[in-house]
C-alpha positions as YAML, in Angstrom:
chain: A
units: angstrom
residues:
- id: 1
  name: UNK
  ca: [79.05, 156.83, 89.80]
- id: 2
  name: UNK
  ca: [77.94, 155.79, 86.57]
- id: 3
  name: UNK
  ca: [77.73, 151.52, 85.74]
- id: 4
  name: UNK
  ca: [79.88, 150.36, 82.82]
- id: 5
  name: UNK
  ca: [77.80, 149.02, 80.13]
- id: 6
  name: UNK
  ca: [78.24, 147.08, 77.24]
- id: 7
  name: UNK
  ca: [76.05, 146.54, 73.97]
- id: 8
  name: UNK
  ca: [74.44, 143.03, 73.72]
- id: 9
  name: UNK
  ca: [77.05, 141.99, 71.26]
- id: 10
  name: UNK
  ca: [79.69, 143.32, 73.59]
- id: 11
  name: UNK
  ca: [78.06, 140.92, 76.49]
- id: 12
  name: UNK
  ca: [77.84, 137.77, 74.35]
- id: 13
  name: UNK
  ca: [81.40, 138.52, 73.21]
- id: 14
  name: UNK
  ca: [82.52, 138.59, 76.59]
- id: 15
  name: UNK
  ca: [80.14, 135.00, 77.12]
- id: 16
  name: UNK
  ca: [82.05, 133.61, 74.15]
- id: 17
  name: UNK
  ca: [85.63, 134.82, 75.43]
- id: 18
  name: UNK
  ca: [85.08, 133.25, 78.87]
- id: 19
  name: UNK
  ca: [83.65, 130.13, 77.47]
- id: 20
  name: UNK
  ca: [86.54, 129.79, 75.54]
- id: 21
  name: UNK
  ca: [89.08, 130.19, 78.67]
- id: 22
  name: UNK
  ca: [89.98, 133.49, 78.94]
- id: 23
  name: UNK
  ca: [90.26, 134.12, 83.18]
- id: 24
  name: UNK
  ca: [87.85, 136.38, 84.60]
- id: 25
  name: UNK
  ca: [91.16, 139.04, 85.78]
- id: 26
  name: UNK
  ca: [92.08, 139.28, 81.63]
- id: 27
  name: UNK
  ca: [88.13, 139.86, 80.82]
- id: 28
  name: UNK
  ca: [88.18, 142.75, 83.58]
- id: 29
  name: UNK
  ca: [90.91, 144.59, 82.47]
- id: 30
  name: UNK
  ca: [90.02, 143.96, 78.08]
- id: 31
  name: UNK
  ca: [86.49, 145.67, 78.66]
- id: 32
  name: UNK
  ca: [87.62, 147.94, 81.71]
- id: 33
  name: UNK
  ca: [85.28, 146.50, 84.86]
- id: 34
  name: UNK
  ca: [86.63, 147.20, 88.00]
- id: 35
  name: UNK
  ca: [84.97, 143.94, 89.87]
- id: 36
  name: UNK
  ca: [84.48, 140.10, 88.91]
- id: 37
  name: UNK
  ca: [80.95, 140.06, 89.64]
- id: 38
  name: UNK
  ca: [80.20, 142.31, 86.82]
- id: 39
  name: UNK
  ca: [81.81, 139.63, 84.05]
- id: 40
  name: UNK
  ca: [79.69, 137.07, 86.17]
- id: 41
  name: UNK
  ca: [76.88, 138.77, 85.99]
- id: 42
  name: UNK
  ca: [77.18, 139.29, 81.83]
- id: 43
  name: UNK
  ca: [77.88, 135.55, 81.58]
- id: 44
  name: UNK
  ca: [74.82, 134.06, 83.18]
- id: 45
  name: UNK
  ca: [72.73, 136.90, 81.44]
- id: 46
  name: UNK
  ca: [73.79, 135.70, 78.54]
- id: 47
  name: UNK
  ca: [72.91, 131.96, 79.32]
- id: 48
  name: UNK
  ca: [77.21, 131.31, 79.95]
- id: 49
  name: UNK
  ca: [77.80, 128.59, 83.20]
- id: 50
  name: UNK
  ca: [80.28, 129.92, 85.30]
- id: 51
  name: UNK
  ca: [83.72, 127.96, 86.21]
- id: 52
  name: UNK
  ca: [83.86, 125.45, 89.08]
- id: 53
  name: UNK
  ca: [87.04, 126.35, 91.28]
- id: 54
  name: UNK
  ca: [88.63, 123.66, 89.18]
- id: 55
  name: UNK
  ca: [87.92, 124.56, 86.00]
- id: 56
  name: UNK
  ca: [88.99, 128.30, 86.93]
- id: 57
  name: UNK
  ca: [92.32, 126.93, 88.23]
- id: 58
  name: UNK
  ca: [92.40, 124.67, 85.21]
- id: 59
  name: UNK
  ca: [92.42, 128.21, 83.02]
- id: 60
  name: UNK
  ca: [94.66, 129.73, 85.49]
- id: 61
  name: UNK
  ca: [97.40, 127.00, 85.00]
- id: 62
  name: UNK
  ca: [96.58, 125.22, 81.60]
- id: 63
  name: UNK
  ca: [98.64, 121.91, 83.08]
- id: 64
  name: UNK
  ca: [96.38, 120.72, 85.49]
- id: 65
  name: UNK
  ca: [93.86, 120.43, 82.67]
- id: 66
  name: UNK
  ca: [94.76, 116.81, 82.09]
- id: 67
  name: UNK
  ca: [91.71, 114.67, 79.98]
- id: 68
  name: UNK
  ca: [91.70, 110.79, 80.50]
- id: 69
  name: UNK
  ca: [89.18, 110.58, 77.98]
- id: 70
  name: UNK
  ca: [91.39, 108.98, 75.72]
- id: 71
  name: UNK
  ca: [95.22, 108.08, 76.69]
- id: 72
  name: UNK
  ca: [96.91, 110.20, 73.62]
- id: 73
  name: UNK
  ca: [100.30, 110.54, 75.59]
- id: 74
  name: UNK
  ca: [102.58, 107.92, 78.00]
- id: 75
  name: UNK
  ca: [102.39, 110.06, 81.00]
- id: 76
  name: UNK
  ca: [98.92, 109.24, 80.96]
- id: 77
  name: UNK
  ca: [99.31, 105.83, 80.58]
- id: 78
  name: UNK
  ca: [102.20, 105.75, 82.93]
- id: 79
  name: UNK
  ca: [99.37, 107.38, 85.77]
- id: 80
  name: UNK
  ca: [96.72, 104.94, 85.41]
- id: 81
  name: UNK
  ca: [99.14, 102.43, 86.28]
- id: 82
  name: UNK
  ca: [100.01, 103.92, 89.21]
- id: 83
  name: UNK
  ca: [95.93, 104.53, 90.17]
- id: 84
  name: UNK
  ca: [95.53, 101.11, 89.66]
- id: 85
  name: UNK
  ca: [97.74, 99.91, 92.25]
- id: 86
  name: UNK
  ca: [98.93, 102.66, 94.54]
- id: 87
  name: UNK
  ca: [96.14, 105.47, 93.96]
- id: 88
  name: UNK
  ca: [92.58, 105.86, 96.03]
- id: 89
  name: UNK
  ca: [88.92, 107.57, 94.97]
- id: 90
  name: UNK
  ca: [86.75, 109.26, 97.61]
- id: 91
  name: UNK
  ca: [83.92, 110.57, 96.23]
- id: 92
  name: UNK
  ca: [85.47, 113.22, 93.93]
- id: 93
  name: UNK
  ca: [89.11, 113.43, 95.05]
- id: 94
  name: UNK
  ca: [91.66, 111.07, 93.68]
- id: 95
  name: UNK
  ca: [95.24, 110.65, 95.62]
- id: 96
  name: UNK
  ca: [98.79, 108.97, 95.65]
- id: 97
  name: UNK
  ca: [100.50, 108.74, 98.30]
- id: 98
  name: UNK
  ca: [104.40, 106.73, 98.03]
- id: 99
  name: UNK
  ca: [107.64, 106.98, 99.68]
- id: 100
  name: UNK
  ca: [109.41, 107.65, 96.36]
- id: 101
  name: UNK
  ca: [109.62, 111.18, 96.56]
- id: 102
  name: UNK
  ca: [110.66, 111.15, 92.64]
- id: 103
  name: UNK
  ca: [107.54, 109.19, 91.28]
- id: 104
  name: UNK
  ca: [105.29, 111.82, 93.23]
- id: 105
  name: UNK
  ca: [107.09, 114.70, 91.58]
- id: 106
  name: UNK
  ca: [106.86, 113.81, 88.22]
- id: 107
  name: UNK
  ca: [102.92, 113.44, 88.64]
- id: 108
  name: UNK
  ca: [102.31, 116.87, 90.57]
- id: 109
  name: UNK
  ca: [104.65, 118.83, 88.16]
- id: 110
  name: UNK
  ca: [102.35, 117.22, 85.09]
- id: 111
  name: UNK
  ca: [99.42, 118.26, 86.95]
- id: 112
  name: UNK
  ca: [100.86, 121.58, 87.66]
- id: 113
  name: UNK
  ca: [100.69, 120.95, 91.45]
- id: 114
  name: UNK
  ca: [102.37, 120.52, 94.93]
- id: 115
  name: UNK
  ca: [103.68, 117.80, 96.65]
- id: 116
  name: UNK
  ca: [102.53, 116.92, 100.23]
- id: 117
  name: UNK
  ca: [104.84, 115.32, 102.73]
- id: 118
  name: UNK
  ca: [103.07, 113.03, 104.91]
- id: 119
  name: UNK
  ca: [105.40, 111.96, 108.43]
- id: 120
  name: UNK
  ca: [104.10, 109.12, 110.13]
- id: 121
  name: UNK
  ca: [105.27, 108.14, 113.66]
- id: 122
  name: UNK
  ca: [107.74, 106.04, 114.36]
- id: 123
  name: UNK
  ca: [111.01, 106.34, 112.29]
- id: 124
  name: UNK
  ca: [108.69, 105.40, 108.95]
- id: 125
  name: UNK
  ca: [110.11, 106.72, 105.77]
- id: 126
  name: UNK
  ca: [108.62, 110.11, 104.66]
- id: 127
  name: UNK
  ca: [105.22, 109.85, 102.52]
- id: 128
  name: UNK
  ca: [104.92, 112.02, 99.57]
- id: 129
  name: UNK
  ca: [101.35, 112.72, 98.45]
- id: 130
  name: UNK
  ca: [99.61, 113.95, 94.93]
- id: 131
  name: UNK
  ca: [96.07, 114.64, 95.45]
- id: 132
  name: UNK
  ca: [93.14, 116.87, 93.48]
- id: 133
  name: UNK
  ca: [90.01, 117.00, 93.43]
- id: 134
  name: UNK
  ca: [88.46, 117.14, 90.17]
- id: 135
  name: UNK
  ca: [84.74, 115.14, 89.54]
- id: 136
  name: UNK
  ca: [85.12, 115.15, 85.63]
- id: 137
  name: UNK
  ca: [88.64, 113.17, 86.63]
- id: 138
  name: UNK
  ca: [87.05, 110.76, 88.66]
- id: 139
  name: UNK
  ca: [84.20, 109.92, 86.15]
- id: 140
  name: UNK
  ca: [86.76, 109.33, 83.14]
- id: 141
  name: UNK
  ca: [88.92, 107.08, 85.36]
- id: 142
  name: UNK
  ca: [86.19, 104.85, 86.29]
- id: 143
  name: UNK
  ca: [86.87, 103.25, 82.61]
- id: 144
  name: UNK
  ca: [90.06, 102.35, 83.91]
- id: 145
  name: UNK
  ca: [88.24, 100.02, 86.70]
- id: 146
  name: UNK
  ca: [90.00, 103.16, 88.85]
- id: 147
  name: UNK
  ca: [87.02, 103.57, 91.60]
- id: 148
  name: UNK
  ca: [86.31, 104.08, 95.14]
- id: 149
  name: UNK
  ca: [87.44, 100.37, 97.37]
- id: 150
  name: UNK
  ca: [88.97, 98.90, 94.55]
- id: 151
  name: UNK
  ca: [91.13, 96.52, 95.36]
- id: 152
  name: UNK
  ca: [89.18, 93.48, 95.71]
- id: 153
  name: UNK
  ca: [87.06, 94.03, 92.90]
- id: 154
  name: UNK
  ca: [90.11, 95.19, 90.44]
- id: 155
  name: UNK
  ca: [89.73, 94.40, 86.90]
- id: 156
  name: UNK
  ca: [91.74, 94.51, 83.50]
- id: 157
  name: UNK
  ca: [91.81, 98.28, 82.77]
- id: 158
  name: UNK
  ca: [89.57, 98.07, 78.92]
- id: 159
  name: UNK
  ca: [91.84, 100.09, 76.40]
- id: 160
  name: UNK
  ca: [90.68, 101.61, 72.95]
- id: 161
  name: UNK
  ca: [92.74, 100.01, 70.09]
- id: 162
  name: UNK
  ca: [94.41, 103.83, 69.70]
- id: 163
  name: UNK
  ca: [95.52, 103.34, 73.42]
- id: 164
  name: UNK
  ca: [97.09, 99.89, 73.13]
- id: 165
  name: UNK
  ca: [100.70, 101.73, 72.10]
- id: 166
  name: UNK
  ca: [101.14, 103.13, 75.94]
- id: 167
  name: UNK
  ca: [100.27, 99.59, 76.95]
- id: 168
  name: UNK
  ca: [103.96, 99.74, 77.91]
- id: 169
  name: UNK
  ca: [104.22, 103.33, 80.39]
- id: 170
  name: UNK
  ca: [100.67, 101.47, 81.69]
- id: 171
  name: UNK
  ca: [102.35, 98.52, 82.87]
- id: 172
  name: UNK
  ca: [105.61, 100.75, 84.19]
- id: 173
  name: UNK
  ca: [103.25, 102.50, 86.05]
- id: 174
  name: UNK
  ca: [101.54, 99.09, 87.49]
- id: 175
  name: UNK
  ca: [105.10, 98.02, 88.84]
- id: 176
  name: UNK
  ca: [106.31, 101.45, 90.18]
- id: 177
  name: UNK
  ca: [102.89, 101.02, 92.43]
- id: 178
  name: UNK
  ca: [102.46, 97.29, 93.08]
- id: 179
  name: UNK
  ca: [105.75, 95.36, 92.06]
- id: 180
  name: UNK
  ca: [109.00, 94.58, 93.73]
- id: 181
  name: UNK
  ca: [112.26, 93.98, 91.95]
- id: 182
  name: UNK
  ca: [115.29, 92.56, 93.44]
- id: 183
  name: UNK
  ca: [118.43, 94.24, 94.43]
- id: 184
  name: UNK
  ca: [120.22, 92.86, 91.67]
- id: 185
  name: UNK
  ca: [117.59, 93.06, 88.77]
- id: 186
  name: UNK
  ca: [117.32, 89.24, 88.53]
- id: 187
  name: UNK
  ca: [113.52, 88.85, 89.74]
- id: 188
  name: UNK
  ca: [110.20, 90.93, 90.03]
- id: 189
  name: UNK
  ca: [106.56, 90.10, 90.64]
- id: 190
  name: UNK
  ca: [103.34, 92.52, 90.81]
- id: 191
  name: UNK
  ca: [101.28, 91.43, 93.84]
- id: 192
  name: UNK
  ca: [97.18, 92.39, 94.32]
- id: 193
  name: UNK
  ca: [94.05, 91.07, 96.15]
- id: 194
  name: UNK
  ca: [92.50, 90.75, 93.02]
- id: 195
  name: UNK
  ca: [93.28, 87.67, 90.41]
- id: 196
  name: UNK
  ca: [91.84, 88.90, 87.56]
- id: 197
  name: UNK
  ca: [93.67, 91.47, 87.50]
- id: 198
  name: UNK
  ca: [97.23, 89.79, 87.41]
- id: 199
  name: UNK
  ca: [96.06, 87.23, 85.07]
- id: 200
  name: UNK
  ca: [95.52, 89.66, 82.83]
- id: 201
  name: UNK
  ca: [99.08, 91.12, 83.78]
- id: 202
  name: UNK
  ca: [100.49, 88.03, 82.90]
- id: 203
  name: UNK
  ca: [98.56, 87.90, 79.47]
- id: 204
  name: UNK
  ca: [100.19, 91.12, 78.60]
- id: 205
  name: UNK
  ca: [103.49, 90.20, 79.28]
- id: 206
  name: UNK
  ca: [103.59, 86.62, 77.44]
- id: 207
  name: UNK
  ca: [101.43, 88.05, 74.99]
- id: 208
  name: UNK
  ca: [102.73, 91.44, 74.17]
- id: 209
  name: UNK
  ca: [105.92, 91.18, 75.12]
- id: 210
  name: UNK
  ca: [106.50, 87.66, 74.35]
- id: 211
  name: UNK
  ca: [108.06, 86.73, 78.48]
- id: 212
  name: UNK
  ca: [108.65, 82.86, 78.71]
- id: 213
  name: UNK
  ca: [105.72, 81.76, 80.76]
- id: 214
  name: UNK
  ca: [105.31, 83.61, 84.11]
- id: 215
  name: UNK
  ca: [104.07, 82.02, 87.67]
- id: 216
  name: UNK
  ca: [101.13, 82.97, 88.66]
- id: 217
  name: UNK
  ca: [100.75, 82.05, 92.98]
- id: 218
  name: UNK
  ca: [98.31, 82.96, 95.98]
- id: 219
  name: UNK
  ca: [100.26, 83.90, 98.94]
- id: 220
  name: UNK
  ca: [99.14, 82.64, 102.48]
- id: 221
  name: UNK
  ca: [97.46, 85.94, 103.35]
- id: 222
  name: UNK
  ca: [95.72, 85.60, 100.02]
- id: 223
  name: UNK
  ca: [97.20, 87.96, 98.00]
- id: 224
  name: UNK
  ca: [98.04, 87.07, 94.74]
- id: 225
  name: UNK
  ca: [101.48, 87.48, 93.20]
- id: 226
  name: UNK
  ca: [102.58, 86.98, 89.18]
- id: 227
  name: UNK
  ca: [106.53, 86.52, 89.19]
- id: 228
  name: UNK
  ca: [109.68, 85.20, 87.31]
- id: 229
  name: UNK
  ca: [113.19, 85.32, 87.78]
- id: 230
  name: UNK
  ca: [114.23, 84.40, 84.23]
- id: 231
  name: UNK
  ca: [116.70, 86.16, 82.50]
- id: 232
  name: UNK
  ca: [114.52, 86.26, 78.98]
- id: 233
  name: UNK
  ca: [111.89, 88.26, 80.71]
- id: 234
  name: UNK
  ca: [114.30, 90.56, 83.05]
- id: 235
  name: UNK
  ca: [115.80, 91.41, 80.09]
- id: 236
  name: UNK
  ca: [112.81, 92.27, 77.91]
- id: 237
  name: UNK
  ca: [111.17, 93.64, 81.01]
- id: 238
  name: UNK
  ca: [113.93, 96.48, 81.27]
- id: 239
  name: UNK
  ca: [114.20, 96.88, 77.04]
- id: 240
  name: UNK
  ca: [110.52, 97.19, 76.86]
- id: 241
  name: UNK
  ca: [108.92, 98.80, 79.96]
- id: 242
  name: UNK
  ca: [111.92, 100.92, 81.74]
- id: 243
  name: UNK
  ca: [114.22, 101.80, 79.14]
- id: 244
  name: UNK
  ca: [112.98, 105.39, 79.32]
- id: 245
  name: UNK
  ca: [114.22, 107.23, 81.94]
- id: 246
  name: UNK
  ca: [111.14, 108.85, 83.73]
- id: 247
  name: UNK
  ca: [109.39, 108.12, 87.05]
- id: 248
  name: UNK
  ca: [110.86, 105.67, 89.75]
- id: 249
  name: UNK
  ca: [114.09, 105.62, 89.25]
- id: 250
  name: UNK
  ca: [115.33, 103.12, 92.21]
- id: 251
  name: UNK
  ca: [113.70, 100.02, 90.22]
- id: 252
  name: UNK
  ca: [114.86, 101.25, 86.58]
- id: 253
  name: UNK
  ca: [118.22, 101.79, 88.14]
- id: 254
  name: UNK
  ca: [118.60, 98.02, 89.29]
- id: 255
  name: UNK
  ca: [116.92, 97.06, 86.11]
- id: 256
  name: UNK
  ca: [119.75, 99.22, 84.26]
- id: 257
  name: UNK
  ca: [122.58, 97.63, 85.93]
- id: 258
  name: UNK
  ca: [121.40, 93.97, 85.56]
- id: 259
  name: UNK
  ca: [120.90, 94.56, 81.26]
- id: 260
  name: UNK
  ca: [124.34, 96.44, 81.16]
- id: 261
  name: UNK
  ca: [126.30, 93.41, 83.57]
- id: 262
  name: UNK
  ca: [123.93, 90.18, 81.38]
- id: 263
  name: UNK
  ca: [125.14, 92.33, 78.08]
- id: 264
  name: UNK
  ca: [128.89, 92.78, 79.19]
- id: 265
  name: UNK
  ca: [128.86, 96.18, 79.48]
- id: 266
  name: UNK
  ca: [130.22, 97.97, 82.36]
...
């Protein structure tokens, strides 16, 4: 049985059409090959790289191809704050792991994936897990200070002036990770290992978002903790960072209900 073949312009037109994203299963069926390895073969003959599995399920489902490059959009912004506190690197995997089953969802369907349940023994709350692994993710995060044994060395995340409008999801996602807010909205605090870090946190706040003067406090195990309990800063806290309704929604909830009771409205 006879080969399929294509003129040279044909083959570079099918080099250019894959480059571009078309899947391999479309390219098959437009110039009527019966196998994958014969578009393979046409694109490295024609000097064309061929997909990593990533990249070809990146093409397959166009909204796991998520670029941290440049943070153009507040889920974005919303994830590195997460990384930064709840999120781990190993060598070219990046994962989240958190009990808030509603938080994990919100990331996987962005990312166009699946959830994992993690049970641990005991009577331990369920574990729900987002995890990829994706090398050209790993390298853009590691502007974010988001690398592999972090938390000691954690520094300020360094944000482009075009980035500095998320600064708000960023620090959302920050708390959602590693804050705590009180069951009646009337105190939070972010804890880490690493100072710098929260000092900048507390620069942001009293800075950006004009909070009276937050404390800043090392725990006896070490950890450090930035915290306040006025009513200024709950208040702008819940206007500025969790007024939109996205993510976590235990914390915003609580958050919710302290604005509407300190503003009189039921």
């Amino acid at each position: 049985m006879c080969k399929r073949k294509l003129s040279i312009e044909a083959e570079y037109e099918v080099k250019e059409k894959y480059e571009s994203g078309y899947s391999i299963l479309e390219l098959t069926r437009l110039y009527g090959f019966k196998t994958k390895k014969s578009i393979y073969d046409i694109v490295r003959r024609r000097g064309g790289r061929i997909r990593t599995l990533e990249e070809e399920l990146e093409v397959r489902n166009p909204k796991r191809k998520i670029s941290f490059e440049k943070l153009d959009e507040s889920f974005k912004a919303y994830f590195i704050g997460l990384m930064l506190t709840d999120g781990w690197v190993t060598g070219n995997s990046i994962g989240l792991s958190m009990t808030d089953k509603d938080v994990i969802d919100y990331v996987c369907e962005c990312f166009g994936k699946e959830s994992n349940v993690i049970k641990k023994p005991g009577n331990r709350k369920l574990q729900y897990r987002f995890m990829t692994n994706n090398k050209r993710i790993v390298n853009e995060l590691k502007r974010f200070g988001i690398v592999e044994r972090k938390s000691l060395t954690l520094q300020p995340p360094k944000l482009k002036k075009s980035e500095v409008k998320y600064l708000s999801y960023l620090m959302r996602g920050i708390i959602d990770g590693d804050g705590w807010i009180r069951k009646d909205g009337g105190e939070f605090f972010i804890c880490s290992a690493s100072k710098d870090f929260l000092v900048w946190c507390k620069r942001v706040f009293e800075s950006y978002y004009k909070f009276v003067p937050m404390n800043l406090i090392q725990g006896d195990n070490g950890i450090w903790y930035v915290r306040t309990s006025d009513d200024r800063n709950m208040m702008l806290l819940y206007a500025h960072i969790y007024y939109d309704n996205f993510g976590m929604k235990r914390k915003r909830n609580k958050l919710l209900k302290r604005f509407r009771e300190y503003n009189g409205r039921s």
